[in-house]
N, C-alpha and C positions, 0 to 999 in steps of 0.2 A: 556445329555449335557445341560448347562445352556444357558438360552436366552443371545442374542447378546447384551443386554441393562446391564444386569451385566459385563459383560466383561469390560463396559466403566465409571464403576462405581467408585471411590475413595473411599479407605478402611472407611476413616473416616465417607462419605458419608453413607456406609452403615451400620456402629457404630450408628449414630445419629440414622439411618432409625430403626434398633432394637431397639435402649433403646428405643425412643417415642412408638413403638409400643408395646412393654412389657411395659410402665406405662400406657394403656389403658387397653389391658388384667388385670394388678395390680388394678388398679384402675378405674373400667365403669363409675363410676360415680362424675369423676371428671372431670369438664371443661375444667379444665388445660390441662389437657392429651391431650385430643380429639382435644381443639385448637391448641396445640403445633402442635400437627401429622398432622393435618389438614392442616395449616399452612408449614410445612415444606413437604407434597406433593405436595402441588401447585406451591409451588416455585421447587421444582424440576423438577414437570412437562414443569413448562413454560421454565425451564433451558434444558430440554432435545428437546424439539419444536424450539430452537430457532436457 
């Protein structure tokens, strides 16, 4: 069974969450990537804390 934090997830939410993290696998050595994903964990963490 999937953890309880997926369940509360919005599809698009987890659209975004894959492509940023397959253009990091795609590309390790692009900044973009890593700050996009980077960037858009923290803002979902502090959304899911709050």
């Amino acid at each position: 069974s999937e953890p309880f934090v997926r369940k509360n997830i919005l599809l698009d939410k987890l659209l975004i969450e894959k492509l940023l993290n397959f253009s990091t696998l795609k590309y390790p050595n692009l900044a973009k990537s890593w700050f996009r994903f980077a960037a858009w964990a923290y803002l979902w963490g502090r959304e899911l804390l709050a």
